[in-house]
N, C-alpha and C positions, 0 to 999 in steps of 0.2 A: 161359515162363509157361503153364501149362496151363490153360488156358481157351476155351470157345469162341468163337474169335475170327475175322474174317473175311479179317484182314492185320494186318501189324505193318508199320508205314508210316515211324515214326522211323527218321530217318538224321541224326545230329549234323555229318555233310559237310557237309548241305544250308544249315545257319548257319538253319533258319528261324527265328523268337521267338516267330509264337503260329497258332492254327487260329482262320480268320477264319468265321464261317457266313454264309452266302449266305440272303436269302430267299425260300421257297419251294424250297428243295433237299430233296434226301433225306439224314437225320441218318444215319453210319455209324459204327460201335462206333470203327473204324479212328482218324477225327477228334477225338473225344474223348479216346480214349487216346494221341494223339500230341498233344494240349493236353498233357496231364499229364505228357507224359514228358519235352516240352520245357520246362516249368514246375520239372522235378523236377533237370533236368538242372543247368537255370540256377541251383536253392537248391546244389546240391552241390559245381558247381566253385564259386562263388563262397565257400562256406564255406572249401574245401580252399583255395583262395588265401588266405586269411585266416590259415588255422590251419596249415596243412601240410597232408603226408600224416595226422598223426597229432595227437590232443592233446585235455585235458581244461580245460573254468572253474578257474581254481586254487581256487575254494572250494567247487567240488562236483566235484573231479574223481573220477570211476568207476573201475572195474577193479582198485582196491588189492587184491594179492594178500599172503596169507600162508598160509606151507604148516604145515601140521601132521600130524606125523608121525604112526603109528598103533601106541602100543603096546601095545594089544590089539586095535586094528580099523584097518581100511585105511589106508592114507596119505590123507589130501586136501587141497584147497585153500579157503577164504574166501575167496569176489569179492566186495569190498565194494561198496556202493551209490556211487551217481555218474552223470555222463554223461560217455561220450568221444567222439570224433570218428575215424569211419577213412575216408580218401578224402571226408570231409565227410559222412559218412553218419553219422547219429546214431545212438546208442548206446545205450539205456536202463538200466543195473543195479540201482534201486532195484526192491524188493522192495516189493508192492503188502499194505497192513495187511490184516490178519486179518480176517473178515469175522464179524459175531456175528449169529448166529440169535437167533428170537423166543424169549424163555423159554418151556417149556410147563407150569409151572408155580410156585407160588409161591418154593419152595426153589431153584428153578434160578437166578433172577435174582441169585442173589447167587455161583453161579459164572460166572466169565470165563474164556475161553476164552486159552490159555498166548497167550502174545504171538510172533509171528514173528520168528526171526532176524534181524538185520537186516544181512545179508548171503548171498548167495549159496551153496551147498557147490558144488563140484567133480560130485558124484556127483549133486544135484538141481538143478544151473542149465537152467533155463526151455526151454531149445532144442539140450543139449547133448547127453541123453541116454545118459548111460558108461554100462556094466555094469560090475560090479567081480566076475561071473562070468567076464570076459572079459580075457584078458590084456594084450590089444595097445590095453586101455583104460586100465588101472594108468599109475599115475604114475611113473618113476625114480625111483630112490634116490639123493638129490643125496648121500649118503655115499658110495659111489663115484663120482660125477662129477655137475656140477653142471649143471643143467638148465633151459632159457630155457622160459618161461608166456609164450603170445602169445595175441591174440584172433583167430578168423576172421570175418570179415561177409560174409554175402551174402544176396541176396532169394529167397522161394519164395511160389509161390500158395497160397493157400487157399483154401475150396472151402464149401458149407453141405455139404460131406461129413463136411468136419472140425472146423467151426463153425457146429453146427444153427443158434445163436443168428441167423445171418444171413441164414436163410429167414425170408421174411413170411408166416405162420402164415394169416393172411386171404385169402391168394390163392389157398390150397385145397393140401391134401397131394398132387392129381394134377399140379400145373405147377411148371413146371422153378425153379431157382433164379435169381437175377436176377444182381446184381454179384459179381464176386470178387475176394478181398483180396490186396494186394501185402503180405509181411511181412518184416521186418529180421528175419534170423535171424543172431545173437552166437552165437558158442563161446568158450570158455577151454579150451584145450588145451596138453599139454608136447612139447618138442620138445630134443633133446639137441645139445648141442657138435659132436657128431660132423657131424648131417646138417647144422649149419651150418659146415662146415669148419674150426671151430676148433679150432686144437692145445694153443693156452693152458689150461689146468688151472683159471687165478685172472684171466680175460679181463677188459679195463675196460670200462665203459658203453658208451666210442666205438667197441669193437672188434665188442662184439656188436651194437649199432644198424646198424652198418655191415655187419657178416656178414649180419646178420638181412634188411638191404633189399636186399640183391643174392638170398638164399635168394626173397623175398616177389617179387621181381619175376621170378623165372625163374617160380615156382609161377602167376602171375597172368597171364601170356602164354600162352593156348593155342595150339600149334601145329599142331593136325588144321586142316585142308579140305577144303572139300566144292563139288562143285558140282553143278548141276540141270538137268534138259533135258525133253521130251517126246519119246516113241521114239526109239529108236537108230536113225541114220539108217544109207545106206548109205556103203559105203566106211570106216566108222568104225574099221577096223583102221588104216587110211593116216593117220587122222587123229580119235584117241578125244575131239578137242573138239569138234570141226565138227557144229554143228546144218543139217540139210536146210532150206530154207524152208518149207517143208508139214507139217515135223513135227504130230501133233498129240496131244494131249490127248483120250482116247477118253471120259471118266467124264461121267455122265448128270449130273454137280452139280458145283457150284462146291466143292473143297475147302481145306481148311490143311493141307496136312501138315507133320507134326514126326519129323524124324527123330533120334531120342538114343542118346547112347553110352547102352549099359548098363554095362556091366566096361569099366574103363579100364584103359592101359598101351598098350603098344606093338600095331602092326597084327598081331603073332603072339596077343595074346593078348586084344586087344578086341571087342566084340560092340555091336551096336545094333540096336534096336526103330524102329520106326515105327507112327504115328499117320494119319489120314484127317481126323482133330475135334482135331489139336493137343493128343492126349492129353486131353479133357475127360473122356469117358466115363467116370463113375467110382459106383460102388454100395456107401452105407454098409452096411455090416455088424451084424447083430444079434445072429448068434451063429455057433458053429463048434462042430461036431461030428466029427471026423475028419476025411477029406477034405468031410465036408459042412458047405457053408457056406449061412445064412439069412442072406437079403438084405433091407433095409427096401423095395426095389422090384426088379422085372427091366426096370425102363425104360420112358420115355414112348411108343416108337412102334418101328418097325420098324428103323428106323436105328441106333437109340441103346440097344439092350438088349444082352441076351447070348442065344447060339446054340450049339449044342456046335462043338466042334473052334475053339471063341475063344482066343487065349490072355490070360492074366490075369496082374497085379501084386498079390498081397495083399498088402498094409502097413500101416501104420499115419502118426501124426504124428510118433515117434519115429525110426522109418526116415527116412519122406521126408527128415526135418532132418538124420540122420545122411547121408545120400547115398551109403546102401551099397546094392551090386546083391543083388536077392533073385533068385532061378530064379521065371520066368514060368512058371505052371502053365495046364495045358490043361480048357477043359470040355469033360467027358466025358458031361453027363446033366443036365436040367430038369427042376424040379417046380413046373409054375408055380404049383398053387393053395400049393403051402406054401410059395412064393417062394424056392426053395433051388435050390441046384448043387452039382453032384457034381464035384470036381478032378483030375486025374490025379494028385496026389498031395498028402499032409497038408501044410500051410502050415510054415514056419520056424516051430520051440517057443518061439521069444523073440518072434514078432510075430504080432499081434493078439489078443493073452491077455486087454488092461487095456482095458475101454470107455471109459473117461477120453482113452484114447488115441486112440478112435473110428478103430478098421480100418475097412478100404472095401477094394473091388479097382479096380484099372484096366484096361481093356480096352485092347487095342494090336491092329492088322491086320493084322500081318502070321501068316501062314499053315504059311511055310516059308521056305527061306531062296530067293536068287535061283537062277532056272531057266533054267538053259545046256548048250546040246548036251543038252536032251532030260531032261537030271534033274535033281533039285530040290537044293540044298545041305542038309547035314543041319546043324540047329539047334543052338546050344551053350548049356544050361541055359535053353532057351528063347528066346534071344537069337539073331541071325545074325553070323554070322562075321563083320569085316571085311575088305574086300580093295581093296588100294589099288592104283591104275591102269587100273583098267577101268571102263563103266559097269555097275551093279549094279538092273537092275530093280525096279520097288516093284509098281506095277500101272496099267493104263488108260495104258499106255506113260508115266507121271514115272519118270525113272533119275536115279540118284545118282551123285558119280565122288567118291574118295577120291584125296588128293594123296598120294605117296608121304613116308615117313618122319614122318608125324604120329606126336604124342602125343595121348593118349583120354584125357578125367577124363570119372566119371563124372557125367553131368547132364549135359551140351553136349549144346546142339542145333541143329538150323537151320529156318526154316520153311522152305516150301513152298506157295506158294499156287497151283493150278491153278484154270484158268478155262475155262467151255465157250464163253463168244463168244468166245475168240480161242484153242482148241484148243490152249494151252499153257501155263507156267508161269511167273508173276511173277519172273524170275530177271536177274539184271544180266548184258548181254552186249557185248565189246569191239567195234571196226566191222566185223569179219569173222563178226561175231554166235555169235563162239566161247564158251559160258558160262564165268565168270568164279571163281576157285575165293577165298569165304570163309572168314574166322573163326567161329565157333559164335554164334549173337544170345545165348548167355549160357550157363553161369552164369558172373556177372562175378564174381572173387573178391575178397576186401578182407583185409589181413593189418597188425597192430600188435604191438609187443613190447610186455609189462607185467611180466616182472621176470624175474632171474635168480637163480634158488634156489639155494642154499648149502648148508642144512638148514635144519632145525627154528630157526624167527625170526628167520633167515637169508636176506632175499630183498632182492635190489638192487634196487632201484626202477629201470623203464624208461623210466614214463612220462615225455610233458611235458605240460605246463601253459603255459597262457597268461590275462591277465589282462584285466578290461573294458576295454575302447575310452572309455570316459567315464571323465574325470579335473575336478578343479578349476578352477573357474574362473580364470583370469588373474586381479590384481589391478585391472589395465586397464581389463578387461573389465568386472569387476566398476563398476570408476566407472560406464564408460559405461553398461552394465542400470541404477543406482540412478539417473541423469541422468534415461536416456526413463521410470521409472516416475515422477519427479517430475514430469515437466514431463505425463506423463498426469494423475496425480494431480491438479493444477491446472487441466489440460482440464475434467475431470468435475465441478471444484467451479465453473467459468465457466459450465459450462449447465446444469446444478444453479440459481444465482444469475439466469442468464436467464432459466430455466422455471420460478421461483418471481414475476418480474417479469412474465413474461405472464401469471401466475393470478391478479395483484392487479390487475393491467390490465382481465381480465376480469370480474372479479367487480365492480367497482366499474358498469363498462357494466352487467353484468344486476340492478345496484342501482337504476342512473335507472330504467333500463327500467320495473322495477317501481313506482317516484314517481311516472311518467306516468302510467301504468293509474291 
């Protein structure tokens, strides 16, 4: 999650249920957010035990695919509206109505604005983003071989970089943004027989459900590691794990660092970026002119701007959702009154064109690549090489170590939180205080089948379905509900018949009363 955060403190080990607040403590972003995640945790496995891995309400189930061919324009698919459920994680597909502006004058109110599909395309679903300029986006041709349509899930931050809507306009255009959003990001993408090992030609349901969840959980298992230290001690050739007790954490501020794959694949040909602010740092975009980009700010203070020799992320919402690597571009030149930067070079021609899509850049810290025996590594499309088996310097002595034989997707990352009262880094260590090599804190991936195309009107349905938990009452039962409402029934009408015999009781006393006077 890129945001700035101070820790990411959830651990599902730990079995806790909820963040208790103490009073008169000091409130940390940390606690809150580890409310939520064990809150979020406990809706989602308990869904998925309910439902499975996979599954939709049988009366509003989501995801209906139907392919249709293209005989004059592209192949695409129809996701129809619905909810489905992946790893318990909801799913939205309904397609939100049209929205109709004020007439601006009197002729106009009697046009209506065409009504929305009500269904999804392939080329326009909400967070998928294809180009149909791009090849390795097309669909196959279920005419030569037939082809499985699955969903992907997974979570990414948002930002009032990329959702003005959720800066508070009254707190002044000089201060920073306040919360940022967790969002379910859905694809519908094709995937072919082959990369699920099937030989079958005319496959059944069971064959491909079954391919498909051994495919979904190899994809869903990250296998990189990483682990974290403060300076490289000595001796560390005899022994690349062993932390010194003294080690220390040089940096003047408490930081988050985030270290992320950028190019995934194997250690020959991965790369990762690091962060100091857990990757927050980010600057919407106003416009672009060559390598020159206008920025809506160059940042609140000294920490948090941009500097030449920075290197940058220009994207957009369409990338980030896609989670392709772009080359990290270097600045080369500031102009602060016309709030602009000059790039070492012009941005990708397919990102940040459409402001609808609201480009921003991201800023990352790292410099160069790591410095050993005296030189620096040289960078790859902006990114640092990895290299697994040694530790790999970042800065203020925090070092990284890469496990050998990992796999890289891109978006994995891990934190890092350094600290100056105790000169080192929040890192889990065994009793010989050796650091301990993790999994990535995410991106957790989510995969479901929803059909297996034939051709044109030709798609097996993958989905399943499940029905409500609430059924008819027993007849039994029913006796015994019509029993206690009678026998209430009769309650209500006895003191009903009481409290009509104390009113006449009364009245009649404030009648003497009255004869005496």
């Amino acid at each position: 999650m890129h945001a700035d955060l101070s820790r990411s403190t959830f651990r599902p080990e730990r079995h806790y249920s909820a963040v208790v607040a103490q009073q008169g403590r000091v409130q940390l972003d940390a606690d809150l957010n580890e409310q939520a995640a064990i809150q979020l945790r406990q809706v989602r496995t308990r869904t998925a035990d309910l439902i499975g891995r996979h599954g939709g309400p049988r009366d509003a189930t989501g995801f209906r695919i139907e392919y249709v061919g293209g005989k004059h324009d592209i192949d695409t698919l129809h996701i129809h509206g619905g909810r489905y459920y992946v790893d318990g994680i909801l799913c939205d597909a309904d397609r939100p109505a049209p929205q109709v502006p004020v007439p601006e004058d009197d002729t106009a109110a009697d046009r209506q604005p065409a009504s929305a599909q009500p269904y999804w395309d392939y080329w326009n679903q909400p967070d998928g983003f294809r180009d149909p300029e791009r090849p390795g986006d097309r669909l196959p041709s279920p005419g030569r071989s037939p082809f499985v349509v699955y969903l992907t899930v997974w979570e990414r931050t948002v930002s009032a970089a990329e959702d003005p809507a959720l800066r508070e306009v009254a707190l002044g255009a000089a201060l920073p943004d306040t919360a940022v959003r967790a969002k379910v990001v859905w694809q519908v993408l094709p995937l072919s027989l082959g990369e699920l090992e099937i030989e079958d030609a005319d496959p059944s349901k069971e064959v491909v459900r079954a391919a498909f969840d051994r495919w979904a959980q190899r994809r869903a298992a990250p296998t990189a590691r990483l682990a974290a230290r403060a300076e490289r001690p000595e001796h560390a050739d005899e022994d690349p794990c062993l932390v010194r007790p003294d080690a220390r954490y040089r940096g003047q501020e408490n930081q988050l660092y985030r270290v992320e794959v950028h190019a995934g694949g194997t250690a020959q040909d991965a790369t990762f970026k690091w962060s100091r602010e857990n990757g927050s740092v980010v600057f919407p975009v106003d416009g672009l002119d060559g390598t020159w980009v206008e920025l809506a700010s160059l940042g609140l203070d000294g920490k948090l701007d941009l500097d030449v020799g920075d290197l940058v992320e220009f994207t957009d919402t369409a990338y980030s959702s896609r989670l392709d690597a772009l080359p990290l571009l270097r600045v080369e030149e500031l102009d602060l009154p016309g709030r602009r930067v000059r790039l070492s070079a012009e941005p990708d021609p397919r990102v940040g064109r459409l402001p609808h899509l609201h480009p921003f850049l991201r800023r990352w810290d790292h410099r160069g690549g790591p410095r050993r025996k005296g030189r620096t590594a040289a960078l790859d499309g902006g990114a640092i090489p990895v290299t697994e088996g040694e530790w790999l310097p970042l800065e203020d002595g925090v070092e990284v170590y890469f496990a050998a034989d990992g796999g890289y997707r891109t978006g994995d990352h891990w934190l890092i939180p350094a600290r100056t009262a105790t000169g080192g880094v929040d890192w889990p260590v065994d009793p010989a205080r050796r650091p301990l090599l993790r999994a990535p804190a995410g991106i957790d991936r989510h995969y479901a089948p929803l059909a297996l195309v034939k051709g044109e009107e030709s798609a097996v349905d993958l989905r399943l379905a499940f029905g409500p938990l609430a059924s008819s009452i027993p007849a039994a039962d029913e006796a015994t509900l019509a029993a206690e409402a009678s026998a209430a029934r009769e309650e209500r009408t006895a003191e009903a018949d009481l409290s009509g015999g104390r009113s006449q009781t009364t009245a009649a006393a404030e009648a003497a009363v009255e004869g005496d006077e």
